[in-house]
C-alpha positions in Angstrom: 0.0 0.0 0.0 2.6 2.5 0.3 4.2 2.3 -2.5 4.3 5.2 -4.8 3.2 7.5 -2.0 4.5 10.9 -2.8 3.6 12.6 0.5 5.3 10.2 3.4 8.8 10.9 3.9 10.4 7.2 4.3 13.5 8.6 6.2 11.5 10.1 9.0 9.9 7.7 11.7 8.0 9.7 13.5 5.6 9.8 10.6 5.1 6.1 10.2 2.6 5.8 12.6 0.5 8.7 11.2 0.7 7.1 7.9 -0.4 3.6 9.2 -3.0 5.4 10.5 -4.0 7.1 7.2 -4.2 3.5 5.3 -6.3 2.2 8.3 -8.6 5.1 7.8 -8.9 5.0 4.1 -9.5 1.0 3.6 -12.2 1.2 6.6 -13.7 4.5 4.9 -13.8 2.2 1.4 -15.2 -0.5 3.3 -12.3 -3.1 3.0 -12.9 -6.1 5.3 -12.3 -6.7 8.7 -10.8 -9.6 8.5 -8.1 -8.3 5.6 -7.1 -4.7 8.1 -8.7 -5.2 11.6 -10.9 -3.8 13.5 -8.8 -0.7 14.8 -5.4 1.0 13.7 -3.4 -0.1 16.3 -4.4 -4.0 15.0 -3.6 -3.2 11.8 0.0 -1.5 12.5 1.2 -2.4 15.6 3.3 -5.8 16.7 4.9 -8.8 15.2 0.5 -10.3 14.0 0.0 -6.1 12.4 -2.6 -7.0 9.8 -0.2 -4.8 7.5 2.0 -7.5 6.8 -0.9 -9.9 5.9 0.0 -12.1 3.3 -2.3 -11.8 0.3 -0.4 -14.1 -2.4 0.3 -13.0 -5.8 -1.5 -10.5 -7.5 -3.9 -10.9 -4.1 -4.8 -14.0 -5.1 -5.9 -14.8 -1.8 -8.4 -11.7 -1.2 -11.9 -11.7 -2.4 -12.6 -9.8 -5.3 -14.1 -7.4 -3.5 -11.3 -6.3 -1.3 -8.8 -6.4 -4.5 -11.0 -3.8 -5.9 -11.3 -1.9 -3.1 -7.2 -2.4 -2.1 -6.7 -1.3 -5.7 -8.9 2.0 -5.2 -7.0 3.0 -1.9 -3.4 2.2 -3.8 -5.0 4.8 -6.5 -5.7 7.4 -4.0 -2.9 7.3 -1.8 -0.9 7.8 -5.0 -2.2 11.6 -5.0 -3.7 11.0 -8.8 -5.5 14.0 -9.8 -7.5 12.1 -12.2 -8.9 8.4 -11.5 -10.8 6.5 -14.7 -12.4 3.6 -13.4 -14.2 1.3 -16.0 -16.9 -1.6 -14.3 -14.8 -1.4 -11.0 -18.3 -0.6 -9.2 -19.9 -3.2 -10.9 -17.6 -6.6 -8.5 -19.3 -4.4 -5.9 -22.4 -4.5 -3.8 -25.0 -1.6 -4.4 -24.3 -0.8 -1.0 -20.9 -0.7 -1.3 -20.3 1.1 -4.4 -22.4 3.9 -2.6 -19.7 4.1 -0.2 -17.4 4.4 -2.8 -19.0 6.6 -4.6 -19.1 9.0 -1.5 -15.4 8.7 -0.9 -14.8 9.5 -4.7 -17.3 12.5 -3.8 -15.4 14.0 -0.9 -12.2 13.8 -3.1 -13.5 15.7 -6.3 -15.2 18.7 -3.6 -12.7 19.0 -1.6 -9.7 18.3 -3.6 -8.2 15.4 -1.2 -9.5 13.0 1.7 -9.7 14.4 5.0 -8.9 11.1 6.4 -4.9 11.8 4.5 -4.1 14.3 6.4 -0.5 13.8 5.8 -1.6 15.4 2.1 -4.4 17.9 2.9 -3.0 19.3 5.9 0.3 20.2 4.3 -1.3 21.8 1.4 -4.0 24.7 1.3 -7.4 24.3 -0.2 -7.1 27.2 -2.4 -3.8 25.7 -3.8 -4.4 22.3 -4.4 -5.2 20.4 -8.1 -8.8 20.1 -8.9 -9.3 16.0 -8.6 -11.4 14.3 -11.6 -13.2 11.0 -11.2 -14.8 9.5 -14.6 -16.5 6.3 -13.6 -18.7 3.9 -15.3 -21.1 1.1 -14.3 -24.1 -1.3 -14.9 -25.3 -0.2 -10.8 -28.3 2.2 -10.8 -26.9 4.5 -8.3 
């Protein structure tokens, strides 16, 4: 997950918490199962059994479709993209679920960035950061 992250400075440790945090956050706000990132932060970060270093097989072929989705979404975002194109990604999703997606993807579009990265929003300005674009389709009614 944190690879190609542009705004976590690797040589610093005091920030790796906060960004453990931040991929907590974002994978719970997408919806990503329990059983995949824990129920808290400090399960999925802390100790020797952190849910971060769960092993997911190649190309995630242990995760259910769903979460590989939804693990591919968060990579996306973390990556700071200023444009996301997502074809049928919705579709390997629940109604209810790509609603929650769709209201993340919302929040990122309005308010140029997630408030749950704060590691990127709070180090930038509203006023100067790139307008975000989402183009999505899907079969869902939504």
């Amino acid at each position: 997950m944190k690879f190609g992250v542009q705004h976590y400075e690797y040589r610093l440790a005091a920030f790796k918490p906060i960004f453990d945090r931040e991929i907590f956050e974002l994978c719970k706000l997408l919806g990503v199962s329990n059983s995949l990132i824990g129920k808290t932060a400090d399960e999925f970060s802390l100790g020797p059994e952190a849910k971060k270093y769960t092993l997911i097989g190649l190309n995630g072929e242990r995760l259910s479709l769903t979460d590989r989705a939804l693990l591919t979404l968060a990579r996306a975002l973390l990556s700071s993209v200023d444009f996301l194109l997502i074809s049928n990604l919705l579709d390997v999703l629940g109604p209810n679920q790509a609603i929650r997606v769709i209201a993340v993807l919302k929040e990122l579009t309005e308010k140029r960035g997630l408030s749950v990265l704060q590691t990127e929003t709070m180090s930038t300005p509203m006023h100067l950061r790139k307008k975000k674009t989402v183009i999505f389709s899907t079969k869902l009614k939504v």
